[in-house]
N, C-alpha and C positions, 0 to 999 in steps of 0.2 A: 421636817428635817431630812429626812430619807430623800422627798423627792428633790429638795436642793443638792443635793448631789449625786442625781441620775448619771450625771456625767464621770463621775469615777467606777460606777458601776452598774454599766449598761447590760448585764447580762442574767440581771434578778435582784430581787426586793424580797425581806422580809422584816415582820417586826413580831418581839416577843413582850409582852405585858406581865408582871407579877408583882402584883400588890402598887408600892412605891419605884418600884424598879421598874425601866424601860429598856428595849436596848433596838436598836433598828441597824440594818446594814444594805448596801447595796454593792453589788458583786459581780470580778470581774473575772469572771471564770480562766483559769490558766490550768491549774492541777484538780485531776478529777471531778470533770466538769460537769457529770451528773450528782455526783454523793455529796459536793461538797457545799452545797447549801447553808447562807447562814441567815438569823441566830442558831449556833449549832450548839445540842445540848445535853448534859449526860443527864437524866431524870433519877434513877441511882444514885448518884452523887449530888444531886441537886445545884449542879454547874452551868453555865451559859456562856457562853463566848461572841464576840463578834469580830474582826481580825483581818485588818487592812495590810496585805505585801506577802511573804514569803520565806516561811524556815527554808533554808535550802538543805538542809541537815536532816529533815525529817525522815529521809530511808535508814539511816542509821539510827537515829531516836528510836525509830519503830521496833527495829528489830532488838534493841537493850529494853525498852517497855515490854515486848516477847517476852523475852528473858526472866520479866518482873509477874508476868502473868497475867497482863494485860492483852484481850483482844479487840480487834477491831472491826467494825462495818463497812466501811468506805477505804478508797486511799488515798484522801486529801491529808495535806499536811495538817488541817486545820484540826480535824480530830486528834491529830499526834499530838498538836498544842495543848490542846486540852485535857490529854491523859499524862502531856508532860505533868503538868501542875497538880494534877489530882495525885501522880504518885510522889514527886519531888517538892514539893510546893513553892515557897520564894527560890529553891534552889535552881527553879528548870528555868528563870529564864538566861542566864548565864551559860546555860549547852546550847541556846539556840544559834545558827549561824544562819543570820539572815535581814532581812529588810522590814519591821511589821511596826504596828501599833495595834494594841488589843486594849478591850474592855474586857473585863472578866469578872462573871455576877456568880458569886457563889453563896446559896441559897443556905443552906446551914450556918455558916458565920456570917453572915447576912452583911458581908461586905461588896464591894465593887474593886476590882486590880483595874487600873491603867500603865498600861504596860510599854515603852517605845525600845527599839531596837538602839545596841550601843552607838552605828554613828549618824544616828538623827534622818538617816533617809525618808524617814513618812515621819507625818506630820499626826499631833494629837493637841488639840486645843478643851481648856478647861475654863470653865465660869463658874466661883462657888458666888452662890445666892443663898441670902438670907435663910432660904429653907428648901433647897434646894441643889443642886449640883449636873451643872449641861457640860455635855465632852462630844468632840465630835473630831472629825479630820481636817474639817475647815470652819474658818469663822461664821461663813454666811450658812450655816446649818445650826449655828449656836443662836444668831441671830432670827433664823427662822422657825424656831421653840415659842418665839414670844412672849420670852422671860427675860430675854437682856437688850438693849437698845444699844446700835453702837453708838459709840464715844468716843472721841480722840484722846490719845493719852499725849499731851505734848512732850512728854520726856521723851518719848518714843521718837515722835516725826525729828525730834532734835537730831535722834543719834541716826536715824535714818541718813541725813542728810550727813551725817559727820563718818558715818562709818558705810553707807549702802543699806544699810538692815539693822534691825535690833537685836543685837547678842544677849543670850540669858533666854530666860524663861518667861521675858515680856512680850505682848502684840506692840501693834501701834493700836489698837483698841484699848479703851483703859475695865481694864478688870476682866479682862480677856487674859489669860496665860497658856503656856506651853508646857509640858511634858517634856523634862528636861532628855537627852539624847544618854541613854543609857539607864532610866529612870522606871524604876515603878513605885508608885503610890498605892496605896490602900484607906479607902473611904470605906468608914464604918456607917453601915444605914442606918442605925441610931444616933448618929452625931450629929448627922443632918439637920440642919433648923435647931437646935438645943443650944441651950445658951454661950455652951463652950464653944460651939461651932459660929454662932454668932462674933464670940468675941475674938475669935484668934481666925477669922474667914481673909481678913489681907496678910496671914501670915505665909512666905513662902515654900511653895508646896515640897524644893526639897531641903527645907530648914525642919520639917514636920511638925506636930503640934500634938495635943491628947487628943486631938479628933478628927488627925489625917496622917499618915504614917507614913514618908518617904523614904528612899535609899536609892541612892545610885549603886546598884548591882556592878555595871562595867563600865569601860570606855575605851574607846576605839585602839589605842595604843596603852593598852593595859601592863605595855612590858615595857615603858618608857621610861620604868625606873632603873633599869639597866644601864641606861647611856648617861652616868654620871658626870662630875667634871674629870673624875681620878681617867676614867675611861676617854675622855675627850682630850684630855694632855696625852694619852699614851698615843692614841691615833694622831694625834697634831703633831706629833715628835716623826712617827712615822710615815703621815703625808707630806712632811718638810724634806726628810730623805728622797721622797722620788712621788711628787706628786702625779703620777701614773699609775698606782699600787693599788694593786689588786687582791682582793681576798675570794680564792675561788669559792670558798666554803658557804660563803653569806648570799653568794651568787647563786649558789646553786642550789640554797634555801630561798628564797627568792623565787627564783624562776619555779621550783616545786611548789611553788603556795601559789605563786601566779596562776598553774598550769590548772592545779586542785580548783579553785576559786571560781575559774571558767568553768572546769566540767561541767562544777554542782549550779552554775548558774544559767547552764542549757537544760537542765530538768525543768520539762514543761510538756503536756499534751497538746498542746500547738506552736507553730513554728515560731525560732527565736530569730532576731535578725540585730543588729551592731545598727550603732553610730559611727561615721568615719568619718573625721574631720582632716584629714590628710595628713596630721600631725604625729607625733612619736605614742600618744599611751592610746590612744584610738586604733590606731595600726599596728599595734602590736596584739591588742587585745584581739584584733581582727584574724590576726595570723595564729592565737593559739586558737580560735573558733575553729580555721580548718584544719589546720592540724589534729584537735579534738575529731571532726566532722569526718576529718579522714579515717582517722581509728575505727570510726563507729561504720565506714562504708557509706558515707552520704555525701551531697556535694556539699560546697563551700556555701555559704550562707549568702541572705541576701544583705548589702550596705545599703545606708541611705545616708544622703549628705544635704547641707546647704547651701546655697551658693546665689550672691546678689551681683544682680545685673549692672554691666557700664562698665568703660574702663578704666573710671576713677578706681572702682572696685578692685579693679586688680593691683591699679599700679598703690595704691593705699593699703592696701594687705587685707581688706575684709572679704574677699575672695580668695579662696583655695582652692579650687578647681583642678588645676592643673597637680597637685599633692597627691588630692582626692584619686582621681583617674589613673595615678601610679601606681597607687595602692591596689585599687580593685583589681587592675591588670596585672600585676605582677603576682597577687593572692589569686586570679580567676575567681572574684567572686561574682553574686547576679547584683551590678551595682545599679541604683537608684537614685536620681537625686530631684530637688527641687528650684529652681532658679525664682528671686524673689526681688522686687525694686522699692521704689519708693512709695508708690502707690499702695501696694500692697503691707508697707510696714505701717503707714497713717491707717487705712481703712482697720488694722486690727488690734490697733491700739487699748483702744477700748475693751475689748474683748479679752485683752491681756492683765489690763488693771481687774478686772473682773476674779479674774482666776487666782490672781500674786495675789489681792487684797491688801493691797500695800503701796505707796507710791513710790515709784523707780528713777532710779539715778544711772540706768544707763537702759538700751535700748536690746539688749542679748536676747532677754528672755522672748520678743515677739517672735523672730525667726522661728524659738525652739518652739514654740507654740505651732507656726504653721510646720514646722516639721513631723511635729505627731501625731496630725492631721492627716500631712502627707501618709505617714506610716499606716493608720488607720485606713483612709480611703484605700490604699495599698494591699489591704487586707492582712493585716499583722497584727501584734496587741503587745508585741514585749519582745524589745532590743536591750544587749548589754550595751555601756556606755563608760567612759572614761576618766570620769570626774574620780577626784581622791589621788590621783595620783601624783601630781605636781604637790601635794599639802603635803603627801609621806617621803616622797622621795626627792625634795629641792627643787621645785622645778619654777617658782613665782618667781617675778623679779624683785620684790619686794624681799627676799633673803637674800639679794646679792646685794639691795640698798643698803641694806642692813651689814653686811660684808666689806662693800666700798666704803659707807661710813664709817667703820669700823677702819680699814686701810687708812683714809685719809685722816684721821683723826691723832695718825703718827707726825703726819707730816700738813698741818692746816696750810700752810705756800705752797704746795705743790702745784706747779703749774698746768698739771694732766685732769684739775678737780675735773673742768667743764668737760674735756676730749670724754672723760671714763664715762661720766654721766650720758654723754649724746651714744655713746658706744649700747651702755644698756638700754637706754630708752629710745633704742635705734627704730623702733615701730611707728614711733609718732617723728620722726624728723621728716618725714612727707608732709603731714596735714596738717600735723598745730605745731602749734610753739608750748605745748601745757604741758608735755613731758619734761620738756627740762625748767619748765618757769616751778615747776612743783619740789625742784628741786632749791629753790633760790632761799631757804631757810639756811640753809649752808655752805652754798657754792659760790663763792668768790672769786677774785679776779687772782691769777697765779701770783707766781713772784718771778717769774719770767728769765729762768736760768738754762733753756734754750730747749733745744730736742730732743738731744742727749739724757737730759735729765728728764725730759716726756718720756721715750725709750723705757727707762732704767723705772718711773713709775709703771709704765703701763703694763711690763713683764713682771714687777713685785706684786703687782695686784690681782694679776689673772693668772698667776701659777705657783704663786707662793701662800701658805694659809698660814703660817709662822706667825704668830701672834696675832693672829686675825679673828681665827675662833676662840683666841683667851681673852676674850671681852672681861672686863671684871664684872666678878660676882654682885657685886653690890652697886651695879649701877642700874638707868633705870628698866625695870624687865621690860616693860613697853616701850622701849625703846625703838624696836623695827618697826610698830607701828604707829609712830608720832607721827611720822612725816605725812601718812594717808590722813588721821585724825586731824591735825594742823590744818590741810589742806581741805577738811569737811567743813571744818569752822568759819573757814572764809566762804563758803556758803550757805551758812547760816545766817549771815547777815539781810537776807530776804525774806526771812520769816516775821512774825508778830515779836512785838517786846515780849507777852507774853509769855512764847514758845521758846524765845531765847534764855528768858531768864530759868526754865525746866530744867536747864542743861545741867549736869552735878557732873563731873568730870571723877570722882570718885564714887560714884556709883556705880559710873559705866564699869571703870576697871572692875569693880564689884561686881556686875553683872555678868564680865568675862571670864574675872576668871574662877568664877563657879561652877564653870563648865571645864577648867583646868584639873589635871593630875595633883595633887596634894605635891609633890617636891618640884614641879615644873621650873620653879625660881632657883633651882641645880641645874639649870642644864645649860648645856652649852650655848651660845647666842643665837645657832641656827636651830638647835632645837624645841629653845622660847619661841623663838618666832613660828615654829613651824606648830604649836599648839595651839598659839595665838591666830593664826590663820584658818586655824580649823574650827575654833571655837566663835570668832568672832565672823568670818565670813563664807566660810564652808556651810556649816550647817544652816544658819540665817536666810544665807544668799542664792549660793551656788548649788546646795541642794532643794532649796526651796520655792523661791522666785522663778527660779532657772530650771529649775529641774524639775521636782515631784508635780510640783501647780501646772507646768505647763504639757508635763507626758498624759498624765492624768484628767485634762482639763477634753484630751479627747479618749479618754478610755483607755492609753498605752503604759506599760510599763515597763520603769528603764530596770536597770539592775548594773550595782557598781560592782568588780570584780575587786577594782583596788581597794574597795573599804572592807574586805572580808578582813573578819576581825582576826584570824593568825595571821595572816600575811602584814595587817599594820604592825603587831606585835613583832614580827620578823624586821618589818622595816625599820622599828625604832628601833634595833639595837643597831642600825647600822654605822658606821665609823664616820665620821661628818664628811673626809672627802671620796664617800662613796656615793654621797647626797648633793653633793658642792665642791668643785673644782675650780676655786678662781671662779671666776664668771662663767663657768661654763657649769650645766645645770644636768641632774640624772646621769651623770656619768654610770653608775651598776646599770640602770637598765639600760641605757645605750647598749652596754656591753650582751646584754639578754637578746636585744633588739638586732642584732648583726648577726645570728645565726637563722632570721628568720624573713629580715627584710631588707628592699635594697639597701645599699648604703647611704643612699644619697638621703631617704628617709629615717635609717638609722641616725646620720647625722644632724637631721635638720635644725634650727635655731629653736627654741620656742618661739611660740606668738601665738599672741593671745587670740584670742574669740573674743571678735566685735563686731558691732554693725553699726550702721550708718545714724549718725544723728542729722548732723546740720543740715546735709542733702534732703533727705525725707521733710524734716518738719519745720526748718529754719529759714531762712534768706528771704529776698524779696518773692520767693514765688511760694510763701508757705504756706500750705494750705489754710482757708478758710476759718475752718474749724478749731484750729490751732490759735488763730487770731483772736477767733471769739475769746478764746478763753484763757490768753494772755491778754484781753484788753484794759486796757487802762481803768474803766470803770469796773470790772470785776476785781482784778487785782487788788485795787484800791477799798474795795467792800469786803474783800474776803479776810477773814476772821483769821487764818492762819498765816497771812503776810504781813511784811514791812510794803504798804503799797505803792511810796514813792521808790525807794529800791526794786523791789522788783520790777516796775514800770519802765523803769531805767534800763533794766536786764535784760526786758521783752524787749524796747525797741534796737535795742545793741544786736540780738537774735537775729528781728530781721532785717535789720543790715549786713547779717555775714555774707558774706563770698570765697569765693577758692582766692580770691588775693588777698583778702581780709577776712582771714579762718575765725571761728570762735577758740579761745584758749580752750584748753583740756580742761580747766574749773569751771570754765563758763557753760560750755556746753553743755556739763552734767547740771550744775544747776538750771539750767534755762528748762530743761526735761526735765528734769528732779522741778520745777514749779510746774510745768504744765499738765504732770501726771499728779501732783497734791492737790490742785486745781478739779481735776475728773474726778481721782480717789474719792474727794470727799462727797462731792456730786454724787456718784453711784453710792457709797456707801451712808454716808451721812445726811446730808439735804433730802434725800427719794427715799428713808427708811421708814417703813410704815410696820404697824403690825399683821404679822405673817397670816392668812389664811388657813385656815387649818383643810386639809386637803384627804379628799372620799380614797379609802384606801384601795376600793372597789373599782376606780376612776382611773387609778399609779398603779395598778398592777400588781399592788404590795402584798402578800399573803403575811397573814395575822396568826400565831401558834397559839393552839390552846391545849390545853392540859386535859389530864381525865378529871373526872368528878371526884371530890374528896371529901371528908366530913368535917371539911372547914373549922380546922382547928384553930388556936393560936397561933402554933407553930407554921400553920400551911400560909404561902405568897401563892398560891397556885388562882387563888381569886380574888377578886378587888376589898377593900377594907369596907365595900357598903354591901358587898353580899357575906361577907363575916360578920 
């Protein structure tokens, strides 16, 4: 299990044996990079820990542990974890501020903590077994125990397809689950294998049971019960007065959490370096780095960027180049970047499904892959990064869908339906027609009452919030994210009757919004939507697929400043048009963002991070490989298709051209098949039993105890030398 995932932890191996209990780690050294070795263990306290990411809080932990009469060996945060719990117990993980998942074996109450950070940035996967219990950071470590065989869970691959990822606490493995994001559990080593644990083992681990104890301790926007509706009319009364309006006070809470956030997330004994996408939370993040950097008397940091070759590239918008290079220059930092084609996105394809474990509905996640690569050969190990912030502070398009649906739903003839729609979904009117075709659930033909009255919608829509944000209460909460689900569903249709018929459309909401706030269904429409986005594609997707699997997958670690848990706290009490201006998106940070960077980047539009499908792996020249495994006789054989459908799909694929684009739906499903097609291939068809691996061979050091007189009570030795 260790050595499947050498790759997250290239910088040492150890494993600790006692009794029933295991725990293995491999580690990427960042903070105190001699002492902090794991399994790390108090023998005293008969504690053990293993402890994937980062308290960034731990100098201040430490010095209140001081205070309690705790000393220490080392100055890894990892000890501070573990004397956290030993003095506070369920109460310490609620002081942490930071990015982890932990195991925690404590030898006295002969239980096991699994422990994950409030907003789900590392990954912890669970398997209860009949008589047994495997957790690891990734599946293919659970997998390589050779206790669980994978399995496709079809409800999974369903919502896959309908949502990008499975929200909740499910894999697409079946009996494979997650460590809910903000979540610890407590497995009792006696429950294990006992009958109670037999009978209640598919019971949800944070539903808890008599023989597994869950709670969600936090979650990320722990103050989101502050932004009521009583609060969302007062601001709505007074964004109507001067949709300009400013609250310097929130601002300048805000910018101070911002500011705090970065400090504590450049603590590291080797160098920190940024992601720069050219865009507003990337570049701003960038510019509190040197500013920080300056404080402290060092230079600017090093960026690193992505950036795909051609001039399609450009003139399509999946190239930022020219953003990128303003920034560095205008910040003087040492910028970096990688330039990448098509060639290079097929050959790592593979490579990538390897790492997600999961099959992908769009193509993001390869780039990010060879970018932390790039960072790696680059000689680096841990960049801050800019995900979180478009989810806390308004920045998706999908809250202004939700916004414009909302507008037009005053006036269904409005003749501006299509103009508003093309206006937001301005990113795809170069290459497909699938941004506004995904809109044709609602967008009709106007009522054609001239310009004038185009005019007079297009200014009510984008600067007035006047009943915009009083969506009523009781309509349906998921409502901003029909239109993405709607639009999954019709790609569903190429799957197996089987998998289609998995699909429970109340479940999924079940499965979302158990990762919701308890009063979420109070909140304002952008503020449903904006839990909604964090819960069902944030954590799933964006920090998962995208992000941890693929920083991780060469050794690097990112670190989100926007998801420090006060600063989300901060941003939810924000007033909805400090989040959402009409159609214009982040307005407070913009305002944060003009004392630091040019304007022209303070202003910039969003737009999204994408990369190339159809180019790379579609059209008449699509690779090879690709064909193989869209061909007609696999398709037609394989177990998790509709074979005539998708055959249909495949050859529509390679007929695309820049004259004849694939839609926005098709495209994703056409990759959304040919990565279910791999997925199941690497994971499922080639799954054999793991080899069990000389630890002498992986470099692993094995911990042993002193000699004892092998009591009852003692785990210090196996149950056949007791």
């Amino acid at each position: 299990m260790a050595h499947s995932l050498a790759h997250r932890g290239p910088d040492g191996r150890g494993i600790l044996v006692e009794g029933r209990a295991g725990l293995a780690h491999t580690r990427l050294a960042v903070i105190d990079r001699v002492g902090g070795a794991q399994p790390f263990s108090n023998p005293a306290r008969g504690t053990t820990i293993v402890y994937n990411g980062e308290v960034f809080n731990h100098i201040e932990l430490r010095r209140e542990l001081e205070l309690e009469g705790r000393t220490f060996s080392t100055k890894s945060d990892t000890e501070v974890v573990l004397a956290a719990y030993e003095v506070w117990g369920d109460e310490a993980w609620k002081r942490f501020e930071g990015q982890f998942a932990l195991a925690l074996w404590d030898r006295f109450t002969r239980s096991m903590y699994l422990v994950r950070d409030r907003a789900g940035i590392c990954p912890l996967f669970v398997a209860r077994l009949p008589n047994a219990l495997v957790f690891a950071s990734e599946a293919k470590a659970i997998f390589a125990s050779g206790r669980v065989e994978p399995r496709v869970d079809f409800g999974a691959i369903n919502a896959v397809f309908r949502n990008w990822s499975v929200p909740g606490t499910r894999s697409v493995f079946e009996g494979v689950e997650c460590i809910a994001p903000g979540q610890c559990v407590r497995f009792a080593l006696d429950a294990v294998g006992s009958r109670i644990w037999r009978l209640e083992r598919q019971a949800a681990l944070d539903r808890g049971s008599r023989a597994v104890v869950g709670r969600t301790y936090a979650r990320l926007r722990d103050a989101v019960g502050e932004t009521t509706a009583a609060a969302t009319t007062a601001a709505t009364t007074a964004a109507t007065a001067s949709s300009s309006a400013k609250n310097p006070c929130s601002e300048t809470r805000i910018a101070e959490r911002l500011r705090h956030a970065v400090r504590q997330r450049l603590r590291a004994d080797i160098p920190v370096g940024a992601y720069l996408s050219g865009g507003l939370d990337s570049s701003l993040l960038t510019a509190l780095m040197v500013e920080e950097r300056a404080r402290m008397g060092v230079d600017p940091p090093t960026t690193f960027s992505i950036r795909f070759r051609g001039v399609d590239d450009v003139e399509q918008g999946f190239d930022e180049g020219a953003a990128q290079h303003a920034v560095a220059q205008a910040l003087g930092t040492n910028h970096r970047e990688i330039t990448v084609g098509p060639d290079r996105l097929v050959e790592t394809l593979e490579r990538t499904l390897d790492h997600a474990e999961t099959p992908l509905l769009r193509a993001g996640p390869i780039p990010m892959l060879l970018l932390s690569e790039f960072v790696r050969d680059q000689g680096m190990r841990v960049v801050l990064t800019g995900e979180g912030a478009d989810e806390l502070f308004g920045g998706y398009d999908i809250f202004k869908e939700a916004r414009l649906r909302a507008y037009l739903a005053r006036d269904p003839g409005s003749a501006m339906r299509q103009a508003l729609a093309s206006r937001l979904h301005r990113q795809h009117a170069t290459r497909t027609n699938g941004g506004i075709a995904m809109w044709s659930a609602f967008l009709r033909a106007g009522d054609g009452d001239g310009h004038a009255r185009e005019r007079e919608d297009a200014v009510a829509c984008a600067r007035s919030s006047e009943s915009v944000d009083e969506m009523d209460r009781d309509a349906d909460p998921f409502a901003s994210h029909m239109l993405r689900w709607q639009s999954g569903a019709w790609m569903v249709r190429f799957l197996s009757r089987e998998v289609r018929a998995s699909f429970d459309e109340e479940a999924l909401h079940r499965n979302v919004e158990s990762a919701m706030p308890a009063n979420w269904r109070d909140l304002d429409d952008l503020g449903r939507a904006q839990e909604l986005e964090i819960a069902s594609f944030m954590v799933p997707y964006l920090l998962s697929s995208q992000g941890d699997r693929m920083l991780m997958a060469n050794g690097v670690e990112g670190r989100y400043p926007y998801l420090d848990g006060a600063l989300a706290a901060e941003a939810a009490k924000l007033r909805s048009e400090e989040r959402l201006v009409g159609l214009r998106e982040k307005p407070l940070l913009r305002r944060i963002a003009r004392r630091l960077l040019p304007q022209e980047i303070a202003e910039r539009p969003k737009w999204p991070y994408r990369s190339p499908i159809q180019r790379a792996f579609f059209g008449v020249d699509a690779p090879e490989f690709v064909r193989d495994a869209l061909s007609s006789a696999r398709l037609r054989a394989h177990p998790l298709m509709d074979g005539a459908a998708a055959t249909r799909l495949a050859q529509r694929a390679f007929m695309a051209s820049a004259t004849q684009p694939l839609s926005e739906r098709e495209e994703m499903a056409a990759f959304g098949l040919l990565t279910l097609v791999l997925w199941h291939e690497r994971f499922v068809e080639r799954a054999t039993s793991s080899t069990a691996v000389d630890p002498r061979e992986s470099a692993i050091s094995i911990s042993e105890h002193d000699a004892c007189a092998c009591s009852e009570e003692c785990f210090a030795c196996t149950e056949d030398e007791r």
